[in-house]
N, CA and C of each residue as an Amber inpcrd file, in Angstrom:
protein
   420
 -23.1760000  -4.0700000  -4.7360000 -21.7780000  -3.8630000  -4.3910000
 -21.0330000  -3.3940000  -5.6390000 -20.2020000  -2.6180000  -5.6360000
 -18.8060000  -2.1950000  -6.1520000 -18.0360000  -3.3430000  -7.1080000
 -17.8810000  -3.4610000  -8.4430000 -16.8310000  -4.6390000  -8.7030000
 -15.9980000  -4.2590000  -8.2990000 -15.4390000  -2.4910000  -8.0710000
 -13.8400000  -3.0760000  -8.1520000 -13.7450000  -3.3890000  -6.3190000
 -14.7120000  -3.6310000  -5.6310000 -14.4950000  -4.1430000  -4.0820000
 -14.2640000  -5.3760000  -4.1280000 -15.4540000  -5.9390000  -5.2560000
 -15.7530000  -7.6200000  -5.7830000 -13.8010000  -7.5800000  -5.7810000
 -13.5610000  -7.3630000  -7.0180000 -12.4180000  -7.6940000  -7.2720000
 -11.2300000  -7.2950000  -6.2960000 -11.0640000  -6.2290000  -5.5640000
 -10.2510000  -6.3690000  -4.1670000 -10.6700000  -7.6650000  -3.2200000
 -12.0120000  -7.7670000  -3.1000000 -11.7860000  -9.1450000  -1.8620000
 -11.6240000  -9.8040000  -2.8000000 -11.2090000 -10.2900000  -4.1780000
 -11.1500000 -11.6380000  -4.9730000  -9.3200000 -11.4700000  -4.6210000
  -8.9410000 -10.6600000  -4.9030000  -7.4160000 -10.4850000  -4.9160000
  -7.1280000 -10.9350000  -3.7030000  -8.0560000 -10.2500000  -2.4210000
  -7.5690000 -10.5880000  -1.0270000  -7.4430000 -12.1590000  -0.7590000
  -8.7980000 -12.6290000  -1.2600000  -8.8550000 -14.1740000  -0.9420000
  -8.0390000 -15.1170000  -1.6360000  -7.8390000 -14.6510000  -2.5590000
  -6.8810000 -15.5010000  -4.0920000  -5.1520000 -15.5250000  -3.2530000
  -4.7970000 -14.4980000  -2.7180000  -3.4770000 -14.1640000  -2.4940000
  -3.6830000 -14.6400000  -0.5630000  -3.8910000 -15.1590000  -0.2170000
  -4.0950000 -14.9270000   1.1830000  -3.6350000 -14.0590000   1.6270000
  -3.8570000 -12.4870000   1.6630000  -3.4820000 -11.3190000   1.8670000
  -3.7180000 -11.2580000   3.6250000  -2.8220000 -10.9770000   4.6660000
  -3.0330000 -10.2440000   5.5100000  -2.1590000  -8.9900000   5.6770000
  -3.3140000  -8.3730000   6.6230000  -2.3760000  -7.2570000   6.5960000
  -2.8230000  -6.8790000   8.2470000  -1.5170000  -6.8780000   9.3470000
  -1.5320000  -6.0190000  10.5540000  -1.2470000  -5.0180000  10.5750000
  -1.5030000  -3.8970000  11.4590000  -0.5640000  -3.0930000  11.2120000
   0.3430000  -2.8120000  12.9780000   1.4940000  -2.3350000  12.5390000
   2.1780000  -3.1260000  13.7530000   2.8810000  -1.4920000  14.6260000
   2.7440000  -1.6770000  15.8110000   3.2510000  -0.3310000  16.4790000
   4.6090000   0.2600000  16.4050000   5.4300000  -1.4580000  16.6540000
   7.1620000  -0.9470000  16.3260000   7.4890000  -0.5760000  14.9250000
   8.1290000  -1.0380000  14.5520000   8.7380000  -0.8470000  12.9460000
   8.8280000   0.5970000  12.4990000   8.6440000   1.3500000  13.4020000
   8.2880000   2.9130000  13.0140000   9.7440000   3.6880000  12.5500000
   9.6910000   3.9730000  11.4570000  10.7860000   4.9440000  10.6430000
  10.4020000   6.1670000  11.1700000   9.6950000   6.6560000  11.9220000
   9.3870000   7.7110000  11.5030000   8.7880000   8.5700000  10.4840000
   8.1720000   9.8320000  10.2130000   8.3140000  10.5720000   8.8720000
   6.7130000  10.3490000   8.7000000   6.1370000  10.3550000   9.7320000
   4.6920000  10.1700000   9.1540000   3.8320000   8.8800000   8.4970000
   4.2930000   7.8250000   8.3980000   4.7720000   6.3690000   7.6340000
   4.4770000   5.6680000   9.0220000   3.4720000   5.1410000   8.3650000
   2.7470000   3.7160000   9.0550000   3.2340000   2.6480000   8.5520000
   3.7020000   1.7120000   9.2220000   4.2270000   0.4620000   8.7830000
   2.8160000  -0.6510000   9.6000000   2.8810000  -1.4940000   8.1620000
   1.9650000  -2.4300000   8.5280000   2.7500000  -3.6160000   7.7820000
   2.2210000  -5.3570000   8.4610000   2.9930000  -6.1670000   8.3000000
   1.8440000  -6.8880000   7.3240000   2.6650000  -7.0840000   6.0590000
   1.8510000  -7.3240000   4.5660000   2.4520000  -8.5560000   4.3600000
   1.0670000  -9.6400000   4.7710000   1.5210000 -11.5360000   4.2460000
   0.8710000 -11.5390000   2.9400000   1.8160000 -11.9600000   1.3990000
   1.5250000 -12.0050000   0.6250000   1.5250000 -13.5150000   0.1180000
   0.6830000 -14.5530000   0.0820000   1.1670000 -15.5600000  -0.3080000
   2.5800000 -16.2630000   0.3960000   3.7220000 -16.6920000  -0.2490000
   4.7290000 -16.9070000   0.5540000   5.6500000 -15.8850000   1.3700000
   5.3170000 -14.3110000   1.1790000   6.3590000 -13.3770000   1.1480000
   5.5850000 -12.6880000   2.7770000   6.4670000 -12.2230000   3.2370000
   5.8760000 -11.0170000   4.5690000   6.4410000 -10.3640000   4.5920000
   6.7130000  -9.0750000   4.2960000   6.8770000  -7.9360000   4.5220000
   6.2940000  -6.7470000   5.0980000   7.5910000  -5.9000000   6.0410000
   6.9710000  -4.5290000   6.3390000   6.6470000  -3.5620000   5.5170000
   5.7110000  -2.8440000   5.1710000   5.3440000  -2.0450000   4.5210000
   4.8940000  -0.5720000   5.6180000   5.7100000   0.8110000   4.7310000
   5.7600000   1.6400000   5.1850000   4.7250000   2.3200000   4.4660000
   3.0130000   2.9470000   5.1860000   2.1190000   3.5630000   4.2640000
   1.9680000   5.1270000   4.9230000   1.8490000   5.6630000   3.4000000
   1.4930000   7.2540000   3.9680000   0.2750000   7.1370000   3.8710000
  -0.5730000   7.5180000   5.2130000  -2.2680000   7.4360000   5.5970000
  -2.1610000   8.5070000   5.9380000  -2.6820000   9.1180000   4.8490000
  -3.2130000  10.5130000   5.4620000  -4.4280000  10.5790000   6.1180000
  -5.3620000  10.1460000   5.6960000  -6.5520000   9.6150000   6.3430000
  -6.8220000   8.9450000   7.2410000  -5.9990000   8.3680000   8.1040000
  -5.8640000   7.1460000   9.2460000  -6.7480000   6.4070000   9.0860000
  -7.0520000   5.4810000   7.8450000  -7.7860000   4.6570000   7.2860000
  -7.5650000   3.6020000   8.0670000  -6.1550000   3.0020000   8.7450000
  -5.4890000   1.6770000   8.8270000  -6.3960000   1.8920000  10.2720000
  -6.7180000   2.9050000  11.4030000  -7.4710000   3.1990000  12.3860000
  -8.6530000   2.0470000  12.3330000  -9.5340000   2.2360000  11.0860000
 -10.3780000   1.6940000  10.5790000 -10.5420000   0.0160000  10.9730000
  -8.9630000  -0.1750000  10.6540000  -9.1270000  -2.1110000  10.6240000
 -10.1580000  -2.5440000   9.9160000 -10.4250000  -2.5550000   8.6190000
 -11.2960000  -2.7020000   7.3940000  -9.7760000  -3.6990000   6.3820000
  -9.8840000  -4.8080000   6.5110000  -9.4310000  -5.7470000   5.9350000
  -8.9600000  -4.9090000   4.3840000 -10.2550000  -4.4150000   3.7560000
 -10.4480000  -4.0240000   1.8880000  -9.2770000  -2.8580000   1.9200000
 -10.2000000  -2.3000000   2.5960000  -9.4430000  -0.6310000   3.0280000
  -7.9110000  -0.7250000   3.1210000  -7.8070000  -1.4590000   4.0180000
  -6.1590000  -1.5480000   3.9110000  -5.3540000  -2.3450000   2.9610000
  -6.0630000  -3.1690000   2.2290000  -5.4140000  -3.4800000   0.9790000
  -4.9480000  -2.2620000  -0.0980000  -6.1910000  -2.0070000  -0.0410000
  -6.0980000  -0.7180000  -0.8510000  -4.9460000   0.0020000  -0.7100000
  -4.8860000   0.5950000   0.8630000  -3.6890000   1.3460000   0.9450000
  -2.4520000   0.8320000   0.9040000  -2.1540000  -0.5840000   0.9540000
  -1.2090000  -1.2920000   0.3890000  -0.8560000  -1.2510000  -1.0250000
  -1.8570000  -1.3780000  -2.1160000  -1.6350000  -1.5860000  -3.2450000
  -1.4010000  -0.1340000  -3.5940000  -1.9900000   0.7240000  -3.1160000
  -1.3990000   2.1290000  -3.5730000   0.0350000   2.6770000  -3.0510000
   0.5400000   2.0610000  -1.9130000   2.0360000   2.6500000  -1.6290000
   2.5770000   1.6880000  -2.6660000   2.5730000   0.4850000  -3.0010000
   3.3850000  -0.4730000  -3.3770000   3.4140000   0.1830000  -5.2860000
   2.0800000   0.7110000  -5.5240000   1.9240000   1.3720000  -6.7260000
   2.7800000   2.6410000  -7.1640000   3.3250000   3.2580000  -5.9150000
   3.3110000   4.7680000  -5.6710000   4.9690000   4.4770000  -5.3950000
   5.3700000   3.5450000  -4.3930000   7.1670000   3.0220000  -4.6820000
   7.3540000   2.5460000  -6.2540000   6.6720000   1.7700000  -6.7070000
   6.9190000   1.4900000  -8.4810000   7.1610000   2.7920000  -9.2400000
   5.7570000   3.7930000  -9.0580000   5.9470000   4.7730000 -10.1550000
   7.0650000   5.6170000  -9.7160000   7.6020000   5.6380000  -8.5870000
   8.9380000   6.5390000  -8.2990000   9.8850000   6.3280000  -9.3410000
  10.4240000   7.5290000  -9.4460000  11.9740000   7.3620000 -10.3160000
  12.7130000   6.8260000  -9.2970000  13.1660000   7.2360000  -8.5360000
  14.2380000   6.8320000  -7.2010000  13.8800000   7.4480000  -5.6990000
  14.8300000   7.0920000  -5.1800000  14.7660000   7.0060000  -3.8320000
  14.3300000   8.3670000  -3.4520000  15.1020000   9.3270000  -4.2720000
  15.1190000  11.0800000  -3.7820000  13.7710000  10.9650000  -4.1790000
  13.5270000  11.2120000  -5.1830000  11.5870000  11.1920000  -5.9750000
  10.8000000  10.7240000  -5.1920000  10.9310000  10.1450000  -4.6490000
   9.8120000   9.0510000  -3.2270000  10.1520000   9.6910000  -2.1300000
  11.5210000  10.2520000  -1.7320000  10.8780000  11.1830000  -0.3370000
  10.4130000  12.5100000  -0.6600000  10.9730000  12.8660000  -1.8370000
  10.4880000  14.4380000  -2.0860000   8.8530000  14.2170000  -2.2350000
   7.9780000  13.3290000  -2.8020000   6.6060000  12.9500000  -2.9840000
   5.7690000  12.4200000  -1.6810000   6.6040000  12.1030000  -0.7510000
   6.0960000  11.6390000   0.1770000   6.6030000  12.8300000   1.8080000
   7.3580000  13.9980000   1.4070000   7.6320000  14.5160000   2.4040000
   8.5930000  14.2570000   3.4380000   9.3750000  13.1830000   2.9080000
  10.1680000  12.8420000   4.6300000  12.0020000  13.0520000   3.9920000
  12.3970000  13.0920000   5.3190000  14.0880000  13.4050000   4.9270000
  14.7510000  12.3090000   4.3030000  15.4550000  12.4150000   3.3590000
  16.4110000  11.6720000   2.6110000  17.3370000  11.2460000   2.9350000
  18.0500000  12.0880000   4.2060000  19.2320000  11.7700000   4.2840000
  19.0040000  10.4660000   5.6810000  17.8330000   9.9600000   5.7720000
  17.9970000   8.3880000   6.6270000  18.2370000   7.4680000   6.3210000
  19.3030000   6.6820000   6.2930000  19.9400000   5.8250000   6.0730000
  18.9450000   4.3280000   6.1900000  17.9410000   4.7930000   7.9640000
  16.9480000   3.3460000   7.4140000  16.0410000   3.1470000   6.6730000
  15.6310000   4.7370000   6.0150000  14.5680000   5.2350000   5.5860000
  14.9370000   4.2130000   3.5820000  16.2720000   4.9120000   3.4450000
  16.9690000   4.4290000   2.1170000  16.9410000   2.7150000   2.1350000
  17.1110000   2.0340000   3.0820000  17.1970000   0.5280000   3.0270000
  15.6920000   0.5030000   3.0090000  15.0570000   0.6720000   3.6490000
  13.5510000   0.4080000   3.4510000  13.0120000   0.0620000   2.2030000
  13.5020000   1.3770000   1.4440000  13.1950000   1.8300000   0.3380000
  13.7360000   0.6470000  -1.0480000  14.7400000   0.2950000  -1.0170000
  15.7000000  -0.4780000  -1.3640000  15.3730000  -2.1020000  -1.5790000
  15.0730000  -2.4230000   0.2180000  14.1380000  -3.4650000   0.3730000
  13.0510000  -3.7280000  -0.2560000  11.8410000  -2.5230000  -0.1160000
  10.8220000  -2.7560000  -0.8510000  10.3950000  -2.5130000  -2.5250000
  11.7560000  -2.2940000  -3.2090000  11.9680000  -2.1350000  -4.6100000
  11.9050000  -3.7940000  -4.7570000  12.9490000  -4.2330000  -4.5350000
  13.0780000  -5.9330000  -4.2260000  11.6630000  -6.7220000  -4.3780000
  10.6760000  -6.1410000  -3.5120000   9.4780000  -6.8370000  -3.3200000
   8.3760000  -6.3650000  -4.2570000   8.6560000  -5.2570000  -4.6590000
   7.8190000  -5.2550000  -6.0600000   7.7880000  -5.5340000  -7.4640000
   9.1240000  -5.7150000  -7.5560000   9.5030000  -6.6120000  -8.8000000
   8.7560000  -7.8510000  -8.6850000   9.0940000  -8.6250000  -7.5470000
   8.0390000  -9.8200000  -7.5990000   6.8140000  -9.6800000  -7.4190000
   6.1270000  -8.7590000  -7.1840000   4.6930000  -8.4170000  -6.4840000
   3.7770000  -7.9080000  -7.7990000   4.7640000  -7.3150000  -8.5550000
   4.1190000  -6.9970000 -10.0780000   3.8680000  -8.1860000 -11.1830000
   4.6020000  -9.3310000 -10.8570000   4.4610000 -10.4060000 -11.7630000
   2.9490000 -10.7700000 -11.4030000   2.0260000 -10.5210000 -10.6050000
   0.8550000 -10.6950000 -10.2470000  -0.3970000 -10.6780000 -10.9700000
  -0.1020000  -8.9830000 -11.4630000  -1.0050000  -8.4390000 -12.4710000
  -0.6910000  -8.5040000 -14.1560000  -1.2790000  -8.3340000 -14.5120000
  -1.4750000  -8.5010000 -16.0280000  -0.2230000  -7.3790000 -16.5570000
   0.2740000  -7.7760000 -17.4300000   1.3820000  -6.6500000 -18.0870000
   2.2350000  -5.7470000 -17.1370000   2.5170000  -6.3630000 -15.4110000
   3.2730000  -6.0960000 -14.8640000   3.0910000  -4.5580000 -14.0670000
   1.9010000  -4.2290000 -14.1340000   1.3970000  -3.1120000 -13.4660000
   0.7080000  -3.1610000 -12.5490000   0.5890000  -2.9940000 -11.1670000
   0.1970000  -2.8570000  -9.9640000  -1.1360000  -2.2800000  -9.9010000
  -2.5520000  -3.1330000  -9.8040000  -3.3670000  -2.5510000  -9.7420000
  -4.4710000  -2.3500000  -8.4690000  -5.2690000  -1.3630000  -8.1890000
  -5.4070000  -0.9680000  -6.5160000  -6.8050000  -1.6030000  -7.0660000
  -7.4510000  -1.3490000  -8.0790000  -9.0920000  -1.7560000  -8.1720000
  -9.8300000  -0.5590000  -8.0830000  -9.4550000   0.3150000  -7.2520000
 -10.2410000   1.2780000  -6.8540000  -9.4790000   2.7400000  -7.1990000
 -10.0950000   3.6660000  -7.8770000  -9.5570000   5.0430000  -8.7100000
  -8.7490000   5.5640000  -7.4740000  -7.9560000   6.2950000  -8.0690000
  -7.1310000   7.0900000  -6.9000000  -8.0780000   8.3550000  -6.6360000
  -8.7570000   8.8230000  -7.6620000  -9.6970000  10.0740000  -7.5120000
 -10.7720000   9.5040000  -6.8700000 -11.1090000   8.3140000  -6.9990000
 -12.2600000   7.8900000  -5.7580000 -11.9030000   7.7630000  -3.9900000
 -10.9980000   7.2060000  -4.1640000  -9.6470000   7.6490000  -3.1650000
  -9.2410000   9.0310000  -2.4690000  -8.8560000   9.5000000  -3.2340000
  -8.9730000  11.1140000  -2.7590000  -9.9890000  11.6810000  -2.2910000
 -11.1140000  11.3610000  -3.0120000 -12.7550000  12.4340000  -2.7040000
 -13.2800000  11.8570000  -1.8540000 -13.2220000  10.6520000  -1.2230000
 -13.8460000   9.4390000  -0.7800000 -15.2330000   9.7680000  -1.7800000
 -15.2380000   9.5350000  -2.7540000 -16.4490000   8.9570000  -3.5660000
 -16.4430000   7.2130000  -3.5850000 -17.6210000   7.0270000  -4.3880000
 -18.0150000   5.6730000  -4.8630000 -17.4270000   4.6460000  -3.9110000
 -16.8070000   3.6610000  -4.5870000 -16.2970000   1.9700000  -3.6050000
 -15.1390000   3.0880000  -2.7420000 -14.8900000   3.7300000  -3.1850000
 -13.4930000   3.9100000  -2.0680000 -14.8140000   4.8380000  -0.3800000
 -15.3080000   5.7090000  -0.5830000 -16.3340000   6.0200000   0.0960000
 -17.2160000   4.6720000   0.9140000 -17.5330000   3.5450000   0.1000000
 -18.9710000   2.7730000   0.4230000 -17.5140000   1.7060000   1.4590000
 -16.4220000   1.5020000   0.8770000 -15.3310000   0.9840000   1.8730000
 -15.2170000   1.6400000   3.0870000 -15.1420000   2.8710000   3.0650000
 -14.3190000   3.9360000   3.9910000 -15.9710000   3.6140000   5.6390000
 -16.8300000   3.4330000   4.9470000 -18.2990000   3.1040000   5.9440000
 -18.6750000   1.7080000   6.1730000 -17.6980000   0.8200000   5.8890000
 -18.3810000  -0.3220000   6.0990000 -17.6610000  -1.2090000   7.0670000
């Protein structure tokens, strides 16, 4: 096996991570919302799947794609920067609270990792290509 899988199910089990993903909650814009139990916290989380990975229902897999939107709202400059990167209109008002909301939840969600940086375990270029653990995930 993969450490950095080792270390995604260690994160999963350590954090009692669930993750549904839920039909309503829909913003629109291409954005899958799935309902992310973090320890004491639950939140909706809005993911861009390009891949319809969440299809999958692979517990790892969708961590993954959790820790990479939640990675991918952090590295944003702002709100405009995150829809222009993600493709969807700006001018939605629920789209902006969303957004807003889930700034909120990563401030606390980063105290997690070491030096306050959000880490997925698994390369984003392994991710992209489906190579290696992100690939041996994507089949299992």
């Amino acid at each position: 096996m993969y450490p950095e899988i080792q270390q995604l199910k260690d994160f999963y089990t350590t954090h009692g991570v669930e993750i549904m993903y839920l039909k309503d909650h829909q913003l629109g814009f291409g954005l899958k919302p799935v309902q992310f139990t973090f320890r004491e916290h639950n939140i909706v989380i809005q993911i861009n799947d390009e891949y319809d990975d969440l299809l999958d229902k692979n517990p790892l897999l969708n961590l993954l794609l959790v820790l990479a939107e939640l990675s991918f709202i952090d590295e944003s400059t702002d709100f405009l920067n995150w829809c222009a990167e993600n493709d969807v209109n700006a001018s939605s008002e629920k789209l902006r609270m969303y957004y807003n909301e889930i700034l909120v939840f990563v401030t606390k969600f980063k105290t997690y990792f070491p030096e306050g940086i959000i880490d997925c375990f698994i390369s984003d270029l392994d991710f992209q290509l489906n190579a290696g653990a992100a690939q041996y995930l994507r089949s299992t």
